[in-house]
N, CA, C and O atoms as a GROMACS GRO file, in nm:
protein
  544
    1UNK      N    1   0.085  -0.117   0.000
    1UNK     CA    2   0.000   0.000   0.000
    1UNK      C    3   0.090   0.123   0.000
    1UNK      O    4   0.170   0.118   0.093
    2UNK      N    5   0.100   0.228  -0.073
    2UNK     CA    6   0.135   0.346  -0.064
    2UNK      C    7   0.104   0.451   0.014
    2UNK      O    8   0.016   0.427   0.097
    3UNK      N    9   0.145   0.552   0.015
    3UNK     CA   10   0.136   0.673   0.141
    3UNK      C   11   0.050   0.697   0.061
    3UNK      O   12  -0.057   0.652   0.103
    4UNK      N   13   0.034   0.769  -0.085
    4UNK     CA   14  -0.119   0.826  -0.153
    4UNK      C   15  -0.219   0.766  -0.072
    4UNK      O   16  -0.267   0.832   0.021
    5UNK      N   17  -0.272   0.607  -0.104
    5UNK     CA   18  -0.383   0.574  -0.049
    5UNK      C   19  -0.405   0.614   0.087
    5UNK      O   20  -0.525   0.625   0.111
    6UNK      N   21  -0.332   0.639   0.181
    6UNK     CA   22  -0.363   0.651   0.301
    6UNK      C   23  -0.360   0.811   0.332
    6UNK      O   24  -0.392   0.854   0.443
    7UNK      N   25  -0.318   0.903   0.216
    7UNK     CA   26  -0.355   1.017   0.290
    7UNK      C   27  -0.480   1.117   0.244
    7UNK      O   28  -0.528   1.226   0.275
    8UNK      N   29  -0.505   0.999   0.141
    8UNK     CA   30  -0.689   1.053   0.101
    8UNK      C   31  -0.764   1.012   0.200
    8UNK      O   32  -0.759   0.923   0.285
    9UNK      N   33  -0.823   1.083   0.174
    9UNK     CA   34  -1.015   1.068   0.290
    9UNK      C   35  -1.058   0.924   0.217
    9UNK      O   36  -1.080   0.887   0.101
   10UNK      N   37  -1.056   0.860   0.355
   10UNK     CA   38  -1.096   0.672   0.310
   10UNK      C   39  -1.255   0.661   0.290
   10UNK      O   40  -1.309   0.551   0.276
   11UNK      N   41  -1.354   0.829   0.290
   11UNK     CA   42  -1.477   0.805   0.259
   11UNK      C   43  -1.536   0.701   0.149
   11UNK      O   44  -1.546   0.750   0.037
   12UNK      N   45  -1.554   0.638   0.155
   12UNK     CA   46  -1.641   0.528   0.061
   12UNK      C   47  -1.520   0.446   0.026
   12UNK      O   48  -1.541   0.418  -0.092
   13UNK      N   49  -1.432   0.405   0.050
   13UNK     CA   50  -1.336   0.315   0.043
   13UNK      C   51  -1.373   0.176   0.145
   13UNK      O   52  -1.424   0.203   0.253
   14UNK      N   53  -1.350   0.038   0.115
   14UNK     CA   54  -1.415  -0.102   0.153
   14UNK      C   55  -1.262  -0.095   0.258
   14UNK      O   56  -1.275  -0.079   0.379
   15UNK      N   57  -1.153  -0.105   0.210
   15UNK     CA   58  -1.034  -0.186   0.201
   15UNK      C   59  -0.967  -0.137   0.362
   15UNK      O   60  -1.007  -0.027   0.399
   16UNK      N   61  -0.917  -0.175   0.411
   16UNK     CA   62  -0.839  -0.097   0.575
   16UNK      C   63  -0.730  -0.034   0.505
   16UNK      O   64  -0.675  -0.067   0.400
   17UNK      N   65  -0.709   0.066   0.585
   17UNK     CA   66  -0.565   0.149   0.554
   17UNK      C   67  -0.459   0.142   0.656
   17UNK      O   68  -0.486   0.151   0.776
   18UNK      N   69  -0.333   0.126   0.609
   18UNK     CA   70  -0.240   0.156   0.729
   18UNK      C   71  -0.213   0.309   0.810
   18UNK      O   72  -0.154   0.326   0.916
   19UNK      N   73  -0.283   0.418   0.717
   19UNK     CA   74  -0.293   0.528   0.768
   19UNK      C   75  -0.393   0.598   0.798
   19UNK      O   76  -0.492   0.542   0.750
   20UNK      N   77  -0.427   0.708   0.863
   20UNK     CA   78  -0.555   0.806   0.926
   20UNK      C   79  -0.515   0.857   0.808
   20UNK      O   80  -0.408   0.858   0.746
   21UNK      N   81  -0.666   0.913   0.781
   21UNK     CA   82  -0.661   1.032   0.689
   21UNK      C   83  -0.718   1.155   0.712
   21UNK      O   84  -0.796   1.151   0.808
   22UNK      N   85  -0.707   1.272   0.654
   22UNK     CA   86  -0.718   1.349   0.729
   22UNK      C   87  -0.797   1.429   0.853
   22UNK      O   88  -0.920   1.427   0.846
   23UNK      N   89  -0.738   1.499   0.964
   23UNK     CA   90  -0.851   1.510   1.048
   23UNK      C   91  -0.836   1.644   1.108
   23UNK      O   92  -0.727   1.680   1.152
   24UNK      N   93  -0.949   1.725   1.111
   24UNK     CA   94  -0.968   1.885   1.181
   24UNK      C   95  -0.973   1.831   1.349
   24UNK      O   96  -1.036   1.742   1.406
   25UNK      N   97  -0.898   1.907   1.382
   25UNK     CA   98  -0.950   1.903   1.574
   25UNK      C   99  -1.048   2.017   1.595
   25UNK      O  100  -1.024   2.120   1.533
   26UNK      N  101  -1.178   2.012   1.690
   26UNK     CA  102  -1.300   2.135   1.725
   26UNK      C  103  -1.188   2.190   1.815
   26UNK      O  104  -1.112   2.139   1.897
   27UNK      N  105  -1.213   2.338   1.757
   27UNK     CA  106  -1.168   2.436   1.803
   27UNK      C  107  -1.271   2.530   1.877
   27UNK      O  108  -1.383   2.515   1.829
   28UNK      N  109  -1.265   2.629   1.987
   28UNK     CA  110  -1.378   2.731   1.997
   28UNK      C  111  -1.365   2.830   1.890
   28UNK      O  112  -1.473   2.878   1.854
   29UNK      N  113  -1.254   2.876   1.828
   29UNK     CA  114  -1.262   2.922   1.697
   29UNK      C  115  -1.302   2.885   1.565
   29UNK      O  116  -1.343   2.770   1.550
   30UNK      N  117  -1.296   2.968   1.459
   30UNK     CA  118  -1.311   2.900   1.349
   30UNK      C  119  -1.201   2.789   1.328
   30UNK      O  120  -1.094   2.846   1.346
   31UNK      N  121  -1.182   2.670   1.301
   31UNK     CA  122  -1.122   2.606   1.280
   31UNK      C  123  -1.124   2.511   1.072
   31UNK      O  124  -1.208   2.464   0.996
   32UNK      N  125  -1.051   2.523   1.073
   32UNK     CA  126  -1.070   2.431   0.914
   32UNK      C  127  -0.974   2.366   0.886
   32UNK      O  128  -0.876   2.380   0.959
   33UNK      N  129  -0.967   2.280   0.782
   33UNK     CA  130  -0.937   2.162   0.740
   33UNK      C  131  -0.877   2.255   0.611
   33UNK      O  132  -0.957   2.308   0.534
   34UNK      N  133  -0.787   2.265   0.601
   34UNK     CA  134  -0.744   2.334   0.398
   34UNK      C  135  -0.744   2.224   0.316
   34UNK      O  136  -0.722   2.106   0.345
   35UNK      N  137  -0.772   2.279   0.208
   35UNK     CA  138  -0.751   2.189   0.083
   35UNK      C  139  -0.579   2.148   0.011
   35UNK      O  140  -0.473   2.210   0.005
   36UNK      N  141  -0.617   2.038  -0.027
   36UNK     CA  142  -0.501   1.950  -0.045
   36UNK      C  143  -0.500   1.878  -0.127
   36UNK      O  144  -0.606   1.853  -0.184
   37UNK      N  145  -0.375   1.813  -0.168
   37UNK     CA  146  -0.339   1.719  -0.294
   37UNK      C  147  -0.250   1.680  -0.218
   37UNK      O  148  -0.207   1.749  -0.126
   38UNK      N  149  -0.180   1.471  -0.269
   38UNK     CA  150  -0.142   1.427  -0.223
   38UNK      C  151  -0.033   1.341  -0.391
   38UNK      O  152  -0.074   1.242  -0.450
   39UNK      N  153   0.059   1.394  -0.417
   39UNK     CA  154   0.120   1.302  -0.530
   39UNK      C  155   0.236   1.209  -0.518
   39UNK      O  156   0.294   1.220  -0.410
   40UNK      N  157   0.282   1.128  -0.591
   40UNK     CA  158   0.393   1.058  -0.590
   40UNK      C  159   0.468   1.006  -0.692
   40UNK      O  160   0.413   0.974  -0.798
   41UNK      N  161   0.608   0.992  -0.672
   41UNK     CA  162   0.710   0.980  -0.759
   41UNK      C  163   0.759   0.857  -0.688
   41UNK      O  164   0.714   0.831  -0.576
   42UNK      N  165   0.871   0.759  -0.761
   42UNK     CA  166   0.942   0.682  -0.739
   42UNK      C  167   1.038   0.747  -0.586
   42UNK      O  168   1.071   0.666  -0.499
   43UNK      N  169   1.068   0.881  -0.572
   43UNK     CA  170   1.157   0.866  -0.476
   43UNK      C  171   1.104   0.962  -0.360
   43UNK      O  172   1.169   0.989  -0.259
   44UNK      N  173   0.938   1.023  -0.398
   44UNK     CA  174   0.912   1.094  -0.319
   44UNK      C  175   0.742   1.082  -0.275
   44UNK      O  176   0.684   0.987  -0.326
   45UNK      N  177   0.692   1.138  -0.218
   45UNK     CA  178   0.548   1.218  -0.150
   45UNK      C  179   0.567   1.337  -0.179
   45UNK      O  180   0.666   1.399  -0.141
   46UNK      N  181   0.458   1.396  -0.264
   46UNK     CA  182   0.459   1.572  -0.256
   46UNK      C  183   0.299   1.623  -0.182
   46UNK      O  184   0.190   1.569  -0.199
   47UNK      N  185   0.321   1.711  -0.120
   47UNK     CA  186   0.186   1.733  -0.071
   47UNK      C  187   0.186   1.899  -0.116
   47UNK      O  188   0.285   1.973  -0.120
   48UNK      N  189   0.066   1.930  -0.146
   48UNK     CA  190   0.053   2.069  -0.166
   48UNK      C  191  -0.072   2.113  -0.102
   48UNK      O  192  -0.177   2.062  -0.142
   49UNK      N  193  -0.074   2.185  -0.026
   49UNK     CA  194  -0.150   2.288   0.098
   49UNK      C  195  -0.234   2.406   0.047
   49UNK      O  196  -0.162   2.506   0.049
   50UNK      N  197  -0.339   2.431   0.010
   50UNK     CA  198  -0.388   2.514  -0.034
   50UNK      C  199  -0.417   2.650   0.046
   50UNK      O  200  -0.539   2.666   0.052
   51UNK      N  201  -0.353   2.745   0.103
   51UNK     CA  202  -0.400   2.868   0.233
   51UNK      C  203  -0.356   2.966   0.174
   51UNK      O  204  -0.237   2.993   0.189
   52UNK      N  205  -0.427   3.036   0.102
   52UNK     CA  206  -0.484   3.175   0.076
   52UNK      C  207  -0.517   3.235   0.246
   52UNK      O  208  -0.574   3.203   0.351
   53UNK      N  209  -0.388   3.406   0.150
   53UNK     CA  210  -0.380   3.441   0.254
   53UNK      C  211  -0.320   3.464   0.390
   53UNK      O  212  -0.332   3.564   0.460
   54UNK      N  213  -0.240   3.333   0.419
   54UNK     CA  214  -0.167   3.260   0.530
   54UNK      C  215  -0.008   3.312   0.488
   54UNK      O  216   0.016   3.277   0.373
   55UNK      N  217   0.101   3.384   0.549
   55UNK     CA  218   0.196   3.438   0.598
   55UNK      C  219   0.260   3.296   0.662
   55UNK      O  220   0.182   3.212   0.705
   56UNK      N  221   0.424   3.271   0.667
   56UNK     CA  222   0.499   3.197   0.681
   56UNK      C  223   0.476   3.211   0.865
   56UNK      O  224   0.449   3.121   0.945
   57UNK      N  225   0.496   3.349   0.888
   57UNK     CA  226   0.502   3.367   0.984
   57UNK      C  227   0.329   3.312   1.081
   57UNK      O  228   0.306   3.314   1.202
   58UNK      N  229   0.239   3.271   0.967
   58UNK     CA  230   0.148   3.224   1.055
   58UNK      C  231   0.100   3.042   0.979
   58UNK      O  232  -0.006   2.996   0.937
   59UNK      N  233   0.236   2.987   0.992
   59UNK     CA  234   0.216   2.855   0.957
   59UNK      C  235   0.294   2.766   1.055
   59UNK      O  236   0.373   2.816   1.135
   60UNK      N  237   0.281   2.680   1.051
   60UNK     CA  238   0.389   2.593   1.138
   60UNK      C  239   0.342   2.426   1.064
   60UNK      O  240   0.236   2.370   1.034
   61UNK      N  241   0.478   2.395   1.057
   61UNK     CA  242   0.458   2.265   0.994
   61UNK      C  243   0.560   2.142   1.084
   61UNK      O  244   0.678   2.174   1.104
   62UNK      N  245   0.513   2.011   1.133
   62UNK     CA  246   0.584   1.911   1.182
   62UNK      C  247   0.584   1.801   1.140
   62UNK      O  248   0.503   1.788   1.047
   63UNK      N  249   0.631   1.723   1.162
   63UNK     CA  250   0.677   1.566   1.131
   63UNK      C  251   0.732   1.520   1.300
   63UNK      O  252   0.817   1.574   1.371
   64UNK      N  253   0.651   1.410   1.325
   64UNK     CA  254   0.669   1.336   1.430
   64UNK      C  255   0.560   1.235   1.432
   64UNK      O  256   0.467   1.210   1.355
   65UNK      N  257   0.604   1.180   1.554
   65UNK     CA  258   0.481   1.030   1.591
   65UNK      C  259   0.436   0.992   1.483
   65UNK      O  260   0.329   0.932   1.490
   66UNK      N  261   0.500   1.010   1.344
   66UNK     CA  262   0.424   0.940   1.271
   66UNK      C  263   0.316   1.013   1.184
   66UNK      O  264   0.249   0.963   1.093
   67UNK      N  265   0.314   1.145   1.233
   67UNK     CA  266   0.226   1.237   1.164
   67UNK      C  267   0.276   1.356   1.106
   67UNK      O  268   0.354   1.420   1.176
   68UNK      N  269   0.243   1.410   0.965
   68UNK     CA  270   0.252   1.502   0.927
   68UNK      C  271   0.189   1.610   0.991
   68UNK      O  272   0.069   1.580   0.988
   69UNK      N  273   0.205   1.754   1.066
   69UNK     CA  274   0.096   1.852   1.108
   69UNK      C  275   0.141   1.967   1.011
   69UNK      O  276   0.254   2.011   0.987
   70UNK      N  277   0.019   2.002   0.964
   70UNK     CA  278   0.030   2.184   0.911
   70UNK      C  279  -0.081   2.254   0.952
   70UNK      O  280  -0.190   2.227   0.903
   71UNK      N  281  -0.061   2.385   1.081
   71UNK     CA  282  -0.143   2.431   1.138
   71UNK      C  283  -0.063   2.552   1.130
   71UNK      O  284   0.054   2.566   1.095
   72UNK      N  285  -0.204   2.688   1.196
   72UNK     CA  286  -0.162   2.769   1.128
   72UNK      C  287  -0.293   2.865   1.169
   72UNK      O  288  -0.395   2.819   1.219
   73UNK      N  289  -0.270   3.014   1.137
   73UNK     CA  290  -0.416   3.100   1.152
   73UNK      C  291  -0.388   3.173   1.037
   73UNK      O  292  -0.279   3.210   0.993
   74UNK      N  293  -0.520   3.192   0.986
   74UNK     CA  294  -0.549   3.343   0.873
   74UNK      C  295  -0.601   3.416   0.980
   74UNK      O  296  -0.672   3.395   1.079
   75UNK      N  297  -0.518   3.543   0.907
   75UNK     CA  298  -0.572   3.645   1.004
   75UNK      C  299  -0.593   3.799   0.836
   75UNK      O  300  -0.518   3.824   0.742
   76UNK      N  301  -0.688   3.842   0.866
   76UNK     CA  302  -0.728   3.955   0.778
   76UNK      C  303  -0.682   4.069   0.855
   76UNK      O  304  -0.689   4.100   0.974
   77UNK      N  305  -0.623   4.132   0.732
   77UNK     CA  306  -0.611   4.276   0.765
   77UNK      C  307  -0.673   4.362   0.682
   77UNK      O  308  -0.689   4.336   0.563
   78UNK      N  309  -0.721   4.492   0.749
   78UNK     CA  310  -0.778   4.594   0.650
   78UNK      C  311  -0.701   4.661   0.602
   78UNK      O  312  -0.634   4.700   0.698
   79UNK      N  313  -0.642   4.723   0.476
   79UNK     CA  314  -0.543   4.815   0.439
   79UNK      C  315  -0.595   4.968   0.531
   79UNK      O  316  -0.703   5.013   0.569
   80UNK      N  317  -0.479   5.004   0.538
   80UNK     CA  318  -0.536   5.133   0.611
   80UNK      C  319  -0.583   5.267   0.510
   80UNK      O  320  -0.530   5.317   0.411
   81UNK      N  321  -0.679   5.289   0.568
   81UNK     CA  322  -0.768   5.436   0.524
   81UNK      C  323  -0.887   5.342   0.466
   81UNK      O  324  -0.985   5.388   0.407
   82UNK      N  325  -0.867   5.217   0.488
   82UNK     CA  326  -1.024   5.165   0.393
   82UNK      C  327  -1.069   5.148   0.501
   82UNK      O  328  -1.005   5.135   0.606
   83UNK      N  329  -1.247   5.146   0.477
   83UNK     CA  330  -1.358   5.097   0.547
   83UNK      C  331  -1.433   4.952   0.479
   83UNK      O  332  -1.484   4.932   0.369
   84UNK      N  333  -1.420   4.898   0.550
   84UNK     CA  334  -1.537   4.732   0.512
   84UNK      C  335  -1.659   4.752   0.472
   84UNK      O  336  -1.724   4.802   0.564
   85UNK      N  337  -1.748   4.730   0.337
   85UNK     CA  338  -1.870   4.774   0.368
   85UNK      C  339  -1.930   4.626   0.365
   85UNK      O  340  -2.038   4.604   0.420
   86UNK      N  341  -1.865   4.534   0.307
   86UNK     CA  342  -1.894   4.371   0.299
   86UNK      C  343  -1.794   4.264   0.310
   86UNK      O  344  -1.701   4.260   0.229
   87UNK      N  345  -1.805   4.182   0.399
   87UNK     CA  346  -1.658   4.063   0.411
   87UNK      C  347  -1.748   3.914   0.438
   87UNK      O  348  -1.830   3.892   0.527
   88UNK      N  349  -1.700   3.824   0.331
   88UNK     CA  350  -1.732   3.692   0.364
   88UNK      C  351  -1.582   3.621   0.414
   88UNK      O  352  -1.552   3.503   0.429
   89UNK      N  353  -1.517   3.724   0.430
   89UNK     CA  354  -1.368   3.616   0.457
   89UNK      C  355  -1.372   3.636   0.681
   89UNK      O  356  -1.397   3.745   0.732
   90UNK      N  357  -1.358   3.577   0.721
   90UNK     CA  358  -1.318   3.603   0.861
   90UNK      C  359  -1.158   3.515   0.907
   90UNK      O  360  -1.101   3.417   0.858
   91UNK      N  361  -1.137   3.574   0.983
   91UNK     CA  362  -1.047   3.558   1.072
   91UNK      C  363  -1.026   3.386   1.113
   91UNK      O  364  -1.140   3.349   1.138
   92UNK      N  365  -0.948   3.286   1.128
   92UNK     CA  366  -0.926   3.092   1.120
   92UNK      C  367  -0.796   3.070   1.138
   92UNK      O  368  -0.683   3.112   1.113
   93UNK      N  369  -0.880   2.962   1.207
   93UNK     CA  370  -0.754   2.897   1.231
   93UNK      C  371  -0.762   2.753   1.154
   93UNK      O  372  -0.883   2.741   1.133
   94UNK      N  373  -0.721   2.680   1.122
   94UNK     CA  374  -0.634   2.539   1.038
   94UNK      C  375  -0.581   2.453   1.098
   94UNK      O  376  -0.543   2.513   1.199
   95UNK      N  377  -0.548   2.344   1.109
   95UNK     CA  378  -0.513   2.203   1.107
   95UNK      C  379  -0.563   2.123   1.009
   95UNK      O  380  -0.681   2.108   0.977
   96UNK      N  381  -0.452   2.065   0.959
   96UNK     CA  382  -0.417   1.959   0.870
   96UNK      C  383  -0.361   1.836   0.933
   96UNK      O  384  -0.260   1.860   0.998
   97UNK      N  385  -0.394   1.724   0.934
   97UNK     CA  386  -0.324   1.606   0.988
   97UNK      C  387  -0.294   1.497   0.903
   97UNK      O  388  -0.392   1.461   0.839
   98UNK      N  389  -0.187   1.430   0.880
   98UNK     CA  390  -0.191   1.319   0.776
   98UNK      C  391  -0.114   1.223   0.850
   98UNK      O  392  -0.003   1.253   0.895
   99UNK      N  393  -0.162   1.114   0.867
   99UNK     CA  394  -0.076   1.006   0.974
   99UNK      C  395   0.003   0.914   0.868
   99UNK      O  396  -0.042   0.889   0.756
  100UNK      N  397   0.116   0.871   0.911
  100UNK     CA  398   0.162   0.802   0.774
  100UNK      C  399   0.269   0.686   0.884
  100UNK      O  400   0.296   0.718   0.999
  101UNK      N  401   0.329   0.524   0.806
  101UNK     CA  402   0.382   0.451   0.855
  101UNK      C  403   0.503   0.436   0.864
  101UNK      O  404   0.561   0.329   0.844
  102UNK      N  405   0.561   0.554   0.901
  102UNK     CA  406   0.720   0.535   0.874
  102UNK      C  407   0.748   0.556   0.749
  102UNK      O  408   0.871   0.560   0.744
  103UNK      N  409   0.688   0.578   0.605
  103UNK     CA  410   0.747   0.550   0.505
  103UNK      C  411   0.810   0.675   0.462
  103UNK      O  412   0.863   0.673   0.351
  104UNK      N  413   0.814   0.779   0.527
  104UNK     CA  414   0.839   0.958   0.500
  104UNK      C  415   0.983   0.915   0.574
  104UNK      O  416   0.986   0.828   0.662
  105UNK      N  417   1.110   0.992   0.524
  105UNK     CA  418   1.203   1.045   0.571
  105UNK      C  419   1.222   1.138   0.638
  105UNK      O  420   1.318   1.204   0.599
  106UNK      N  421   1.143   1.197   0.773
  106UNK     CA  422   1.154   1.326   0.825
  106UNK      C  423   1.251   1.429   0.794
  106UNK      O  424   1.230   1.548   0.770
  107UNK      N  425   1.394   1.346   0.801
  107UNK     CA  426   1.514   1.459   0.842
  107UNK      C  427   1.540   1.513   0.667
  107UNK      O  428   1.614   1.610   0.653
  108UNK      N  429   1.494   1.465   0.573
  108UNK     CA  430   1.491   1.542   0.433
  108UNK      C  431   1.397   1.604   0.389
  108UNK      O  432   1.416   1.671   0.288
  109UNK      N  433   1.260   1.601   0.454
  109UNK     CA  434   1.139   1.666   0.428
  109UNK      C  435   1.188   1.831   0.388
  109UNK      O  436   1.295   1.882   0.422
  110UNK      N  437   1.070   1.902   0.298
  110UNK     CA  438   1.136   2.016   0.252
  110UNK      C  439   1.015   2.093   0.203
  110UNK      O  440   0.918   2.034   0.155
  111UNK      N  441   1.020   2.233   0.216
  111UNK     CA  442   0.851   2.260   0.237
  111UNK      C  443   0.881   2.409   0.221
  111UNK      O  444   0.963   2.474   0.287
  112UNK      N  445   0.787   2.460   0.105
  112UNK     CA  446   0.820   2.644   0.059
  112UNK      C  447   0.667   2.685   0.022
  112UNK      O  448   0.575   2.626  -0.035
  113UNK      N  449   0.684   2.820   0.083
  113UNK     CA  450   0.499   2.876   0.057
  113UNK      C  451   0.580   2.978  -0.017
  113UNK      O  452   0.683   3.043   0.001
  114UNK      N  453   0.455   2.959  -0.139
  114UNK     CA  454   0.479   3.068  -0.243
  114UNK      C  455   0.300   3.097  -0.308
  114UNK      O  456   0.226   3.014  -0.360
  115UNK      N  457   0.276   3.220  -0.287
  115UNK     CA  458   0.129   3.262  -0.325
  115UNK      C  459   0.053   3.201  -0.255
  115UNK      O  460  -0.053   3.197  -0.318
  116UNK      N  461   0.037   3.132  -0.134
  116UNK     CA  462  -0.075   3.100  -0.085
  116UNK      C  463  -0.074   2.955  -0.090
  116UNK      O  464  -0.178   2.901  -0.052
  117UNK      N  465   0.020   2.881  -0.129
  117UNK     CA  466   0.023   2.765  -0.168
  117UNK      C  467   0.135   2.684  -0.098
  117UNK      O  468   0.238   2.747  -0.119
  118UNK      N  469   0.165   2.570  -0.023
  118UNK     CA  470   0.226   2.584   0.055
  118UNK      C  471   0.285   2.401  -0.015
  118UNK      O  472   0.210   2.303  -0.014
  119UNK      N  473   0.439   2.398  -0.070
  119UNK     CA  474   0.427   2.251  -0.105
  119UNK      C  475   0.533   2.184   0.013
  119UNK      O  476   0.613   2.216   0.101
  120UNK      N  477   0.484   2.089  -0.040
  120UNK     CA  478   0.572   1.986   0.100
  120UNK      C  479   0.664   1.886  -0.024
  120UNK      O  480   0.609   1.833  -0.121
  121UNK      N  481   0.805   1.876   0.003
  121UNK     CA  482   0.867   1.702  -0.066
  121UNK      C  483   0.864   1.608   0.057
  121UNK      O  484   0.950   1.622   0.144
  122UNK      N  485   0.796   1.541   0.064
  122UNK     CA  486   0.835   1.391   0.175
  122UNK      C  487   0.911   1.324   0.132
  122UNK      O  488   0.840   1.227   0.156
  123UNK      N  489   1.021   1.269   0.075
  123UNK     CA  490   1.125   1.213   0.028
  123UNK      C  491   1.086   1.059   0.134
  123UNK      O  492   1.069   1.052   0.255
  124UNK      N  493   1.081   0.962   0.037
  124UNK     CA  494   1.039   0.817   0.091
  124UNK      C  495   1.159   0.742   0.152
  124UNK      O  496   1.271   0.724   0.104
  125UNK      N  497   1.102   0.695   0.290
  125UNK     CA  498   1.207   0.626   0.316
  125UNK      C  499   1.314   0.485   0.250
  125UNK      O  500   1.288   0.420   0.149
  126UNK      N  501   1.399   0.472   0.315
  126UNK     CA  502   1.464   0.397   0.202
  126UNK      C  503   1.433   0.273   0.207
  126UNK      O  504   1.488   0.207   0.119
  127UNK      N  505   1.350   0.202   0.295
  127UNK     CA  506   1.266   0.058   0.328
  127UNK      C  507   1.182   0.012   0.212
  127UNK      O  508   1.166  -0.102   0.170
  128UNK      N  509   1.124   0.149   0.164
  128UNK     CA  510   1.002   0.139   0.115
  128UNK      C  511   1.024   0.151  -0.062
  128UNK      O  512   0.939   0.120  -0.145
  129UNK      N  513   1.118   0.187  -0.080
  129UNK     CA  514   1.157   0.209  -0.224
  129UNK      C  515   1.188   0.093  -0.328
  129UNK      O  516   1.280   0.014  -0.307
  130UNK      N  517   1.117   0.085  -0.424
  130UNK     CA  518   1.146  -0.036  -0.495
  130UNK      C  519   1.300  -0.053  -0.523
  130UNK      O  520   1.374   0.045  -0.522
  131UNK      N  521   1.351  -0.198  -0.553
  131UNK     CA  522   1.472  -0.264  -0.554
  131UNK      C  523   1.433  -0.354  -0.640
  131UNK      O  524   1.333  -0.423  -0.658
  132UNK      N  525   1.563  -0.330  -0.701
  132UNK     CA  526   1.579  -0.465  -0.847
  132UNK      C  527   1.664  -0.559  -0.736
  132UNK      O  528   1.747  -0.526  -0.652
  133UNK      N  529   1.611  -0.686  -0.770
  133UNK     CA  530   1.706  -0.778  -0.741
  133UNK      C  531   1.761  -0.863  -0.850
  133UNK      O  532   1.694  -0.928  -0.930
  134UNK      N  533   1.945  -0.853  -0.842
  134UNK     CA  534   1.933  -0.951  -0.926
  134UNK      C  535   1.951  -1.086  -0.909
  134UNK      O  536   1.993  -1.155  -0.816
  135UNK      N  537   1.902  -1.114  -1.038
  135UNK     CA  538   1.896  -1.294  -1.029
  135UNK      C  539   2.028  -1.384  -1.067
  135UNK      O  540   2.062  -1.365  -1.183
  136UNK      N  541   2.095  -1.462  -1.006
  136UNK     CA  542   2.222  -1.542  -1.050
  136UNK      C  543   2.158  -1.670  -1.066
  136UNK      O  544   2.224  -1.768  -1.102
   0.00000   0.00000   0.00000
């Protein structure tokens, strides 16, 4: 089984997964779940984070226990001298969770926000990587 399958939402899926997929914790604030993509290459996991809006300085990203975290707050500002006369955007906070089995390399993980978009490389561990064997 691959890290892909396990870091989609297992909604309507029969089969068990070795991983959680994703999960919001209730907050008394706004809290949300961002949107996401999950891809893969022979030597990697790429994840890409969708947060419009969101400042480096209001992200935080980990790797531990086994879990990916990207949490984080939007916070709106008004430019100054303007007045609001209509806003559907408010003020949130975020968590992202992706549980995965060891197969991520933590200490090479590598992760750049550019426009609102936030990508992750998980670089696969080396257990998990296909191997030719040869035959004598």
């Amino acid at each position: 089984m691959s890290l892909f399958s396990s870091l989609v939402p297992t909604f309507g899926r029969s089969e068990a997964c070795k991983f959680d997929s994703a999960t919001t914790k209730e907050s008394p604030e706004n809290t949300v779940r961002p949107r996401y993509e999950v891809s893969e290459t022979e030597e990697a996991f790429g994840l890409t984070v969708y947060l419009p809006g969101v400042t480096r300085e209001g992200l935080e990203l980990t790797a531990e226990d086994g879990e990916i975290r990207v949490v984080g707050r939007r916070v709106w500002k008004q430019p100054e001298g303007w007045t609001t006369l209509y806003r559907e955007t408010a003020d949130s906070a975020f968590e992202l969770v992706l549980a995965h089995d060891n197969s991520v390399d933590v200490d090479r993980i590598h992760a750049a926000l550019t426009d609102g978009v936030l990508r992750v490389s998980l670089p696969k561990a080396e257990a998990i990587k296909p191997r030719k064997i040869a035959v004598s």
